[in-house]
Backbone atoms as SQL, in Angstrom:
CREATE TABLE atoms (id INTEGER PRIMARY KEY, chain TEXT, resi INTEGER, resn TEXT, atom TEXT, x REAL, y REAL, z REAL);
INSERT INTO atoms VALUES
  (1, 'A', 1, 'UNK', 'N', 0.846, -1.177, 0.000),
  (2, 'A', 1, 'UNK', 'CA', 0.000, 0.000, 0.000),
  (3, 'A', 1, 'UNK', 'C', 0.893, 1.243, 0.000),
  (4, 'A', 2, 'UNK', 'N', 0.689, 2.009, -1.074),
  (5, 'A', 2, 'UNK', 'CA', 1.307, 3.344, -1.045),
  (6, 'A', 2, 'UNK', 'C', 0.719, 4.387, -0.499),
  (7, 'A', 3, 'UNK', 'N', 1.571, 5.578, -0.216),
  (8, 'A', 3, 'UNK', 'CA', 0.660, 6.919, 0.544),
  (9, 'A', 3, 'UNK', 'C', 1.606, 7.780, -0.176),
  (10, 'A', 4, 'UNK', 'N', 0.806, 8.889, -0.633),
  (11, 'A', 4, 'UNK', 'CA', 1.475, 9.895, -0.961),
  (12, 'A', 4, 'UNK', 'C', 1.026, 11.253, -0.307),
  (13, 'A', 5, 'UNK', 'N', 1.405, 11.957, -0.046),
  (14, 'A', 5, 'UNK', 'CA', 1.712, 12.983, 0.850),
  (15, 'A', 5, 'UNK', 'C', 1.128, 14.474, -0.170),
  (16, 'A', 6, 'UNK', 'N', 0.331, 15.199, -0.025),
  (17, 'A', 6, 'UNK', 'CA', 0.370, 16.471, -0.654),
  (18, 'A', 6, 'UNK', 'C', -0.170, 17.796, 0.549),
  (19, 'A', 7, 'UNK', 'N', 1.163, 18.404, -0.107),
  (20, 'A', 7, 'UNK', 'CA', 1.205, 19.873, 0.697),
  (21, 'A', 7, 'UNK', 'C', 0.146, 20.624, 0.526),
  (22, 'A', 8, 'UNK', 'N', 0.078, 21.340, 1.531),
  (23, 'A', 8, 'UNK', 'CA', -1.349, 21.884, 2.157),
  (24, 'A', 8, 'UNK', 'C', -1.131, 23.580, 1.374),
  (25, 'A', 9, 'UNK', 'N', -1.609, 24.095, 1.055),
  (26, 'A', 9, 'UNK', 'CA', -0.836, 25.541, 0.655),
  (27, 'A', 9, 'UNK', 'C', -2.370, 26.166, 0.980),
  (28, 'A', 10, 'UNK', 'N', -2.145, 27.068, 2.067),
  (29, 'A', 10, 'UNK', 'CA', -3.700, 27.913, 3.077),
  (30, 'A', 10, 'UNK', 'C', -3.758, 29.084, 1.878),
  (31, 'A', 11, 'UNK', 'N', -2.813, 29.227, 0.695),
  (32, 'A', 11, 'UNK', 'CA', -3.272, 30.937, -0.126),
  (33, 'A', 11, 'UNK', 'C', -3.563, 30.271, -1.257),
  (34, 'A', 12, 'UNK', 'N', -3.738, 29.235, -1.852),
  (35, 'A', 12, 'UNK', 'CA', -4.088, 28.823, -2.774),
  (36, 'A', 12, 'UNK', 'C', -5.535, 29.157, -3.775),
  (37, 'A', 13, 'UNK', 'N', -6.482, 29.290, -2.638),
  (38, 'A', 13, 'UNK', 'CA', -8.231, 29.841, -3.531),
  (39, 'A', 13, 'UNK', 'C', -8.011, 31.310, -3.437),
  (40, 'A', 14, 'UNK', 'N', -7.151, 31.926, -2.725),
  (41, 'A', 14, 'UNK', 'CA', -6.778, 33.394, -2.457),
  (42, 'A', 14, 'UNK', 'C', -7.351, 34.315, -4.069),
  (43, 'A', 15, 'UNK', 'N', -5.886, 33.799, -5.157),
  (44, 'A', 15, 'UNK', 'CA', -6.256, 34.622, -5.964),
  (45, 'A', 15, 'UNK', 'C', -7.378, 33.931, -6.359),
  (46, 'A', 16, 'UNK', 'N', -8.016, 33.380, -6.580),
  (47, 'A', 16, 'UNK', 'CA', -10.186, 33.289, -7.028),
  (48, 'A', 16, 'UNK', 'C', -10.780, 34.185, -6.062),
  (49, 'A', 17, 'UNK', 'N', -10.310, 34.137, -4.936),
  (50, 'A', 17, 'UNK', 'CA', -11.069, 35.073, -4.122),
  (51, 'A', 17, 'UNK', 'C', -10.983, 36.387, -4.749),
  (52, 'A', 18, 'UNK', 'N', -10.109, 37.052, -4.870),
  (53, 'A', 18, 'UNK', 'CA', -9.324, 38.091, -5.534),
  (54, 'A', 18, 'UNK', 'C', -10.289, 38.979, -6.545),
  (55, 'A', 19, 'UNK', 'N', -9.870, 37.925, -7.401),
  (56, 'A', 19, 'UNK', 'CA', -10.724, 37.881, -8.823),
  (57, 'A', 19, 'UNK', 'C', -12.385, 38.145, -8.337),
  (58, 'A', 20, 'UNK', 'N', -13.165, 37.188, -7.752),
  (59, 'A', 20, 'UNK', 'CA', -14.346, 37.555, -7.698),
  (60, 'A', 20, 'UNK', 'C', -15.063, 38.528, -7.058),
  (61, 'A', 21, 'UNK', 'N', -13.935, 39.217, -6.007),
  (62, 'A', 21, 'UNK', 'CA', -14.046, 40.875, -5.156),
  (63, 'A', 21, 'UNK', 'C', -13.877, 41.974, -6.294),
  (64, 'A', 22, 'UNK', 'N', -13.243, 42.007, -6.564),
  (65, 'A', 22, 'UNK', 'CA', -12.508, 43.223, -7.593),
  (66, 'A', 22, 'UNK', 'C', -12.750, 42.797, -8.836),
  (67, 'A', 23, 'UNK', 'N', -13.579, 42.449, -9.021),
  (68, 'A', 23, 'UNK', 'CA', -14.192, 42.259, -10.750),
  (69, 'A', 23, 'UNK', 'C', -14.194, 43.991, -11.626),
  (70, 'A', 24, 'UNK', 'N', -14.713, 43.808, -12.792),
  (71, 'A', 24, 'UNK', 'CA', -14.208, 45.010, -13.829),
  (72, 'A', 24, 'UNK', 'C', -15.440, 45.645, -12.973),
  (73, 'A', 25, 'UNK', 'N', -14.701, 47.406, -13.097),
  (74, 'A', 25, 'UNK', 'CA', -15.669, 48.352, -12.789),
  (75, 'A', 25, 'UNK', 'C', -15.043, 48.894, -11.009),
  (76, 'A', 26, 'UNK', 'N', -13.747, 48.021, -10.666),
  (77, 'A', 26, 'UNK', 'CA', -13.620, 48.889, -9.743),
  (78, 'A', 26, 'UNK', 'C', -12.057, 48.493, -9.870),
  (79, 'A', 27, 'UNK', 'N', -11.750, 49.894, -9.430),
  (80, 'A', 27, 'UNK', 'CA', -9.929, 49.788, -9.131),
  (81, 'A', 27, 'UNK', 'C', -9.417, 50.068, -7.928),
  (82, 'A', 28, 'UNK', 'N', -8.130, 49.549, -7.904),
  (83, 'A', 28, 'UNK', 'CA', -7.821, 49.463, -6.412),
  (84, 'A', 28, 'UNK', 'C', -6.424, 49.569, -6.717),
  (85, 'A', 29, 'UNK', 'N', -6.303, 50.620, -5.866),
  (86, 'A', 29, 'UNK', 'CA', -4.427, 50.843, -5.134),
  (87, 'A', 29, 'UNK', 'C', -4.200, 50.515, -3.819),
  (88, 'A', 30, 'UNK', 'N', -2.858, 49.633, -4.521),
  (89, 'A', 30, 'UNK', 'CA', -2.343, 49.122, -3.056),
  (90, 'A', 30, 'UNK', 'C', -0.193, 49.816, -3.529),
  (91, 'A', 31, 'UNK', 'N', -0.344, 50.286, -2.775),
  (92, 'A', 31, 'UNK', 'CA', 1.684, 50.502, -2.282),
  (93, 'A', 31, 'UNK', 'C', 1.905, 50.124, -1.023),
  (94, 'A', 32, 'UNK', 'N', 2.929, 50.062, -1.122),
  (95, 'A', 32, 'UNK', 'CA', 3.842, 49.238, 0.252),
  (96, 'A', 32, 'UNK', 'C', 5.244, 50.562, -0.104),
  (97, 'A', 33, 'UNK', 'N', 5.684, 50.926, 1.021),
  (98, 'A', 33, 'UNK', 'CA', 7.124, 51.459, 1.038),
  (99, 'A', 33, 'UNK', 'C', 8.042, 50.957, 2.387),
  (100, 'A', 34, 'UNK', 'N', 9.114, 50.984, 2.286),
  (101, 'A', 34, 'UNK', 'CA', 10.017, 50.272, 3.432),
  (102, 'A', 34, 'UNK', 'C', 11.231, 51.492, 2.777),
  (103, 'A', 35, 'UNK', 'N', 11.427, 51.518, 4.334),
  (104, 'A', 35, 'UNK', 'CA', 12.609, 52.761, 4.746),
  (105, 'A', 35, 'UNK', 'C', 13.344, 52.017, 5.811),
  (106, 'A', 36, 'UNK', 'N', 15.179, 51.884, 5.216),
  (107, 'A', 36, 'UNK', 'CA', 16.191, 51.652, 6.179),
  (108, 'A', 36, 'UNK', 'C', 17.308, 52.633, 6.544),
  (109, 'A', 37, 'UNK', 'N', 17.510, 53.109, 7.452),
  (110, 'A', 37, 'UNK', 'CA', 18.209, 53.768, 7.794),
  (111, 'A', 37, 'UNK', 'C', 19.342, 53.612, 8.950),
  (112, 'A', 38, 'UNK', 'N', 20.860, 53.627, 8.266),
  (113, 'A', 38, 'UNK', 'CA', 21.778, 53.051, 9.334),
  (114, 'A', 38, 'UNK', 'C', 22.430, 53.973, 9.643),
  (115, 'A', 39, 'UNK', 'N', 22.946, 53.930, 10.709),
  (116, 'A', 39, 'UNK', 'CA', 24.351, 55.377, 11.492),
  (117, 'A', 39, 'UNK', 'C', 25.486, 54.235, 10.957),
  (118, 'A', 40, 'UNK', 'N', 26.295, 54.688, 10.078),
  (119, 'A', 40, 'UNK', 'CA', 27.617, 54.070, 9.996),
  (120, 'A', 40, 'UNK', 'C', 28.822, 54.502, 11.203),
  (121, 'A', 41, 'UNK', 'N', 28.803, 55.413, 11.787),
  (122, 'A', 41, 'UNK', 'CA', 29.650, 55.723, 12.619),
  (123, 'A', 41, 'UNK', 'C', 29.144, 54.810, 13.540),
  (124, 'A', 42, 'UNK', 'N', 28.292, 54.259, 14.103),
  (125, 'A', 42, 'UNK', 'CA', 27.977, 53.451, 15.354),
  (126, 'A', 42, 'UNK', 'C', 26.934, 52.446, 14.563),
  (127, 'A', 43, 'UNK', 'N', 27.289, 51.673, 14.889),
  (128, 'A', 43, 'UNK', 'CA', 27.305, 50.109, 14.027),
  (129, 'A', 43, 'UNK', 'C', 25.784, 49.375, 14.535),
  (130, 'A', 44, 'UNK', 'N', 25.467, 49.983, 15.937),
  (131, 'A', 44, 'UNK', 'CA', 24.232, 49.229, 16.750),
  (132, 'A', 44, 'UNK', 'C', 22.978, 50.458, 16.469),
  (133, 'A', 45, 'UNK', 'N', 23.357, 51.190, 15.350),
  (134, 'A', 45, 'UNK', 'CA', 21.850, 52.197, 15.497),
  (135, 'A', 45, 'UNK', 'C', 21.480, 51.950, 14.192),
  (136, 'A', 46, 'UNK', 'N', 19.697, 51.251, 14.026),
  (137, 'A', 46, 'UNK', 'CA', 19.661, 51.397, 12.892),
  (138, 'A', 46, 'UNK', 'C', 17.886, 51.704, 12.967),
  (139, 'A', 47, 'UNK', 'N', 17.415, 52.233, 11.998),
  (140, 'A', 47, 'UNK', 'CA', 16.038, 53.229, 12.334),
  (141, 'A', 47, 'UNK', 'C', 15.365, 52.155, 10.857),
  (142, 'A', 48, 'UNK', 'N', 14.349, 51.560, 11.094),
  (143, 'A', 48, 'UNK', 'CA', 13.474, 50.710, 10.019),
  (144, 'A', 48, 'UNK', 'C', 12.156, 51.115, 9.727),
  (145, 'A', 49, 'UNK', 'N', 11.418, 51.628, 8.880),
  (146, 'A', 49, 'UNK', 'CA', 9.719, 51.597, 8.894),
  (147, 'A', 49, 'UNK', 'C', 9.246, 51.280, 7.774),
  (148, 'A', 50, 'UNK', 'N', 8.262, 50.618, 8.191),
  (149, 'A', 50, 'UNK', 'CA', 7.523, 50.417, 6.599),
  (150, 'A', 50, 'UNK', 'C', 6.107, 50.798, 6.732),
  (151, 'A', 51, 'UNK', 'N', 5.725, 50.987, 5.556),
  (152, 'A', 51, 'UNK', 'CA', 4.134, 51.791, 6.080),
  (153, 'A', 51, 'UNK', 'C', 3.554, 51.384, 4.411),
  (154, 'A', 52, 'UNK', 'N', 2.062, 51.468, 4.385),
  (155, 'A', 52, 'UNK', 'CA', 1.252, 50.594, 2.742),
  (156, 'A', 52, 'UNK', 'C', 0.305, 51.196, 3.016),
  (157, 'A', 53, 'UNK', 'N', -0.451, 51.507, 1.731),
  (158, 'A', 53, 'UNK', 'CA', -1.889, 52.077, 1.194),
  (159, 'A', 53, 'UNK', 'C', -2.377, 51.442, 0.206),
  (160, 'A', 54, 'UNK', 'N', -3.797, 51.236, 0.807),
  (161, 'A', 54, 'UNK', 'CA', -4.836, 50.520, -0.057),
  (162, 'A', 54, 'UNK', 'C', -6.311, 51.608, -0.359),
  (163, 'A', 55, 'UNK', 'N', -6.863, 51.217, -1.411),
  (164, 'A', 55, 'UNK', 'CA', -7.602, 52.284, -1.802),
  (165, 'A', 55, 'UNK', 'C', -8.591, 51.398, -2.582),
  (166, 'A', 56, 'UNK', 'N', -10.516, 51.384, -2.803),
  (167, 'A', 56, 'UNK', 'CA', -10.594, 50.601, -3.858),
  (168, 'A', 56, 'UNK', 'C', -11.903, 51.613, -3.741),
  (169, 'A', 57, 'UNK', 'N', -12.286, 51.505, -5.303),
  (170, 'A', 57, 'UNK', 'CA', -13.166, 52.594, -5.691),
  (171, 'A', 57, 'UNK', 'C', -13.726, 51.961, -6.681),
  (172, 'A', 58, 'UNK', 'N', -15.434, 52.132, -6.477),
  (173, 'A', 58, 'UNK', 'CA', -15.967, 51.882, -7.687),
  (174, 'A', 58, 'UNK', 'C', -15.656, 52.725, -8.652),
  (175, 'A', 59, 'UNK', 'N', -15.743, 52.301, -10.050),
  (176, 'A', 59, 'UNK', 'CA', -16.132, 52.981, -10.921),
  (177, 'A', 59, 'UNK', 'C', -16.767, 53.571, -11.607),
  (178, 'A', 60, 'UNK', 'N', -17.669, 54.754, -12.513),
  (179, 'A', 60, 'UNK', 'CA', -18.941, 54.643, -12.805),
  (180, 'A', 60, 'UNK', 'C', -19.199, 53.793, -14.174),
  (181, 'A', 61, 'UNK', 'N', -20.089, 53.256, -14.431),
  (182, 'A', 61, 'UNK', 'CA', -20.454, 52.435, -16.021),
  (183, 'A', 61, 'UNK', 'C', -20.173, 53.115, -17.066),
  (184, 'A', 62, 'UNK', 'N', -19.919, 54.195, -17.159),
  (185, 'A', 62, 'UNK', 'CA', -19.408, 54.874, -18.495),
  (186, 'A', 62, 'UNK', 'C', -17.468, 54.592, -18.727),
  (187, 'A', 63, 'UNK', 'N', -17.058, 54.456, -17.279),
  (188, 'A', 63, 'UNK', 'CA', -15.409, 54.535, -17.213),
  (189, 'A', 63, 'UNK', 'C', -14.650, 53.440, -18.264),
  (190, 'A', 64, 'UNK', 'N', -13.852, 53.944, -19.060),
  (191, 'A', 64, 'UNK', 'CA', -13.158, 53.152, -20.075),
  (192, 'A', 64, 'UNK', 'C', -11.468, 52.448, -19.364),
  (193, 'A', 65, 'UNK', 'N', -11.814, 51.268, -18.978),
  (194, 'A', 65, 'UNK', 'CA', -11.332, 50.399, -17.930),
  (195, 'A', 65, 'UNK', 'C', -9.834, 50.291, -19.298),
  (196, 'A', 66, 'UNK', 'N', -10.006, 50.024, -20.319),
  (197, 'A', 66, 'UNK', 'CA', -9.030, 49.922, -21.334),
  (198, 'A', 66, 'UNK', 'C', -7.987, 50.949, -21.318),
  (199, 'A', 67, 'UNK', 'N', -8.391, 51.902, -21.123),
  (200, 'A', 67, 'UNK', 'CA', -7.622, 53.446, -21.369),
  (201, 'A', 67, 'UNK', 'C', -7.606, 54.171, -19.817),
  (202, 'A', 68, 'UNK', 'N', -7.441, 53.424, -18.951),
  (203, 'A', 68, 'UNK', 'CA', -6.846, 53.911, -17.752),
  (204, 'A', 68, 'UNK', 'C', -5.178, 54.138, -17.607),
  (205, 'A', 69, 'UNK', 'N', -4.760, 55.435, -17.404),
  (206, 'A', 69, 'UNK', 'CA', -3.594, 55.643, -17.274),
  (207, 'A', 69, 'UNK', 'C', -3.145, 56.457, -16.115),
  (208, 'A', 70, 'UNK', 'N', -1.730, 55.903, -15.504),
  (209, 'A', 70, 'UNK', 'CA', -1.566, 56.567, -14.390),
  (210, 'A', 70, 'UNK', 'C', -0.019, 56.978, -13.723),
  (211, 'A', 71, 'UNK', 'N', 0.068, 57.809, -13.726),
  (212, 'A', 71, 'UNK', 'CA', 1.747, 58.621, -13.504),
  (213, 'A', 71, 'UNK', 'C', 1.931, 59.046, -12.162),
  (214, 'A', 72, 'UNK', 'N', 3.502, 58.323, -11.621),
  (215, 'A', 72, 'UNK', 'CA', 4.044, 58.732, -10.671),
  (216, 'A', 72, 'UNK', 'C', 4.810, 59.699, -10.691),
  (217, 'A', 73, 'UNK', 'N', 4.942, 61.147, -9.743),
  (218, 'A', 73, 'UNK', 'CA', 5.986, 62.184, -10.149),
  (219, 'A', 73, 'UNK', 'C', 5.974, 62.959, -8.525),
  (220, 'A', 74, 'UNK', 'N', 7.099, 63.154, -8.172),
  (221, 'A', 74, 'UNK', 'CA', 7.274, 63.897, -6.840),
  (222, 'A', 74, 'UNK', 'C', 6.518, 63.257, -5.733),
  (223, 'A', 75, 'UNK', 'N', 6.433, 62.069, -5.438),
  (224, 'A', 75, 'UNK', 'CA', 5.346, 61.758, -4.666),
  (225, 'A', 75, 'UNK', 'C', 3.955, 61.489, -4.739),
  (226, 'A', 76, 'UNK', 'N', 4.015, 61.841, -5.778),
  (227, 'A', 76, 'UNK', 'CA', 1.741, 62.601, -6.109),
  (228, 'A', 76, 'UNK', 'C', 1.317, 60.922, -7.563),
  (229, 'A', 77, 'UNK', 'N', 0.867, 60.767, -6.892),
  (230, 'A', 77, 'UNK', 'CA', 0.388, 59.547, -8.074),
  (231, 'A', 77, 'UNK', 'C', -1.184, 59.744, -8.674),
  (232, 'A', 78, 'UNK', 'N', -1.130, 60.021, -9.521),
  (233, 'A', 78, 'UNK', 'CA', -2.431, 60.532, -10.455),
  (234, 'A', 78, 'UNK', 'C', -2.974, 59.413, -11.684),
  (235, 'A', 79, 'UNK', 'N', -4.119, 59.201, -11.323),
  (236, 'A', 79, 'UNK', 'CA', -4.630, 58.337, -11.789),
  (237, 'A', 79, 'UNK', 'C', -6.231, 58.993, -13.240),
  (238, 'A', 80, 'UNK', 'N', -5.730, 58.824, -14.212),
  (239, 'A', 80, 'UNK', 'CA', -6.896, 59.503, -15.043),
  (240, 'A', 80, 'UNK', 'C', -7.667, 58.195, -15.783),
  (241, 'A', 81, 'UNK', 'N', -8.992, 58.301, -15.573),
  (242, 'A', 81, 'UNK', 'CA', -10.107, 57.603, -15.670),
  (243, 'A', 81, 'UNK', 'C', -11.269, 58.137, -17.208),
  (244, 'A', 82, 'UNK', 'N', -10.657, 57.914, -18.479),
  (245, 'A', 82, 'UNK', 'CA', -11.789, 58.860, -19.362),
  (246, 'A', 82, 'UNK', 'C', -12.745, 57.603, -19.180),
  (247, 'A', 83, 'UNK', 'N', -14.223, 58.786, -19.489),
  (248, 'A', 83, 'UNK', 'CA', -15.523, 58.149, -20.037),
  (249, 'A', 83, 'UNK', 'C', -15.135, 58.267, -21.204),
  (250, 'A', 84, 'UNK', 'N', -16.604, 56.953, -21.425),
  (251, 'A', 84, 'UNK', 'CA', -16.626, 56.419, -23.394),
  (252, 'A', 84, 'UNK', 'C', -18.075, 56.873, -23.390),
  (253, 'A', 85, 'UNK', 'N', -18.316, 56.937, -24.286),
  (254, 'A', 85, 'UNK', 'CA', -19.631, 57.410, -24.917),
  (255, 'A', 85, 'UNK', 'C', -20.568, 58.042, -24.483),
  (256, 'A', 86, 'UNK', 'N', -20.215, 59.042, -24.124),
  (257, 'A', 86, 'UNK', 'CA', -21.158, 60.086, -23.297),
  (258, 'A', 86, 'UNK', 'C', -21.579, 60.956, -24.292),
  (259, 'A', 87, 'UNK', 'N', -22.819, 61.275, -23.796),
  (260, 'A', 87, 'UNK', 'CA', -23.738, 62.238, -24.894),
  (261, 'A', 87, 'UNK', 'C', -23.567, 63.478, -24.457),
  (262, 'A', 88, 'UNK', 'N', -23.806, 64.612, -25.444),
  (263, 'A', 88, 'UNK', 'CA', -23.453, 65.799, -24.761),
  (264, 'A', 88, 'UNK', 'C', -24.863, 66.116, -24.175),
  (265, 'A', 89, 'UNK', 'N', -24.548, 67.492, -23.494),
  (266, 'A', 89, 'UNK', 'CA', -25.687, 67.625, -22.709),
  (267, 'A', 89, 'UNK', 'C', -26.730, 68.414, -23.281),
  (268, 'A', 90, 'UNK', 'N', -28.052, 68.567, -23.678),
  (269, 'A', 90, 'UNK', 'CA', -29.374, 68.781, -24.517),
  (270, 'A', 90, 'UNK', 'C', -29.780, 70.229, -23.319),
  (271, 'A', 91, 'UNK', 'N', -29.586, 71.212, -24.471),
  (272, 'A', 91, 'UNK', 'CA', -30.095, 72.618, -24.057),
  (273, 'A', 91, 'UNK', 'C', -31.242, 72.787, -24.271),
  (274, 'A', 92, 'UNK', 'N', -32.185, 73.086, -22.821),
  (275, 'A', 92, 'UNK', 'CA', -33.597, 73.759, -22.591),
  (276, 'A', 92, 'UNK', 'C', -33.739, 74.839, -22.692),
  (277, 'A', 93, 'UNK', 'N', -34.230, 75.299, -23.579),
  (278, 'A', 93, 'UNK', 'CA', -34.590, 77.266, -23.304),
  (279, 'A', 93, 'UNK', 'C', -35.517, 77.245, -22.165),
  (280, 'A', 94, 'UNK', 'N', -35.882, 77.934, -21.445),
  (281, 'A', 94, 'UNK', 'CA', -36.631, 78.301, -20.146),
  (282, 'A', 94, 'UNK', 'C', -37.512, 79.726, -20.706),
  (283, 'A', 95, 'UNK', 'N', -38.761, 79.740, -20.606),
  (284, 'A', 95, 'UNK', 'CA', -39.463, 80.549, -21.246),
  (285, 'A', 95, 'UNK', 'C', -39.832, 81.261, -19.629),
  (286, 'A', 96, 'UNK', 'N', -39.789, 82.733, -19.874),
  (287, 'A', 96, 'UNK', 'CA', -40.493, 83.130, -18.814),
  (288, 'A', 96, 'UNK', 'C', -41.739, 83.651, -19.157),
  (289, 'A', 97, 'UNK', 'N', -42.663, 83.948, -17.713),
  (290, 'A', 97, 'UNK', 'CA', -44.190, 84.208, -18.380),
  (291, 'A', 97, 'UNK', 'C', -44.443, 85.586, -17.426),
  (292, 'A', 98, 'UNK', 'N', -45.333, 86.511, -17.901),
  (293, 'A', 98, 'UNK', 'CA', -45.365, 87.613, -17.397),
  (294, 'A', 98, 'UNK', 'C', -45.951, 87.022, -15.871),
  (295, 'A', 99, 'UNK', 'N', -45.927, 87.735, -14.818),
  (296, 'A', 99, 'UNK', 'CA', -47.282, 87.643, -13.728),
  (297, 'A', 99, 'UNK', 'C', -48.757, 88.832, -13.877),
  (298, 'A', 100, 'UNK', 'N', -49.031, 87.945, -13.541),
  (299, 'A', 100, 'UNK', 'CA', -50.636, 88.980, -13.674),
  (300, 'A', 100, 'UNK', 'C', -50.729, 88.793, -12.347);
């Protein structure tokens, strides 16, 4: 009688999970930064932090998920979102009426 052995891996349905949270129509930022900082003159001082941002936002149904573009510069991360097929907007004249 044989036995074979298979490893257990607990993140495995993770990304399906993933996938079925954050489906099209919403975006999400995540950063992570890590900062090390050593005193070379004294060998036992050393200053560590790390710090992360998460962000998730619907989108509206017009947002063109294809043509999302987004630039890092000085710190400031800008994210531009065009709409597709939007109609322009239909001008009402407004009639006024005397009062009697």
């Amino acid at each position: 009688m044989t036995h074979s052995l298979i490893r257990f891996d607990p993140f495995a349905g993770l990304d399906t999970l993933r996938r079925e949270l954050f489906d099209d129509g919403t975006l999400v930022i995540h950063a992570e930064r890590h900062e090390r900082e050593e005193d070379r003159k004294k060998t036992y001082v050393l200053h560590e932090s790390s710090s992360s941002f998460y962000r998730r936002v619907d989108l509206p149904e017009q947002a063109d998920s294809q043509s999302i573009k987004a630039t890092f510069r000085n710190g400031v991360l800008k994210v531009a979102v065009p709409l597709k097929g939007l109609t322009p907007p239909t001008k009402i004249a407004i009639e006024t009426g005397s009062t009697d």
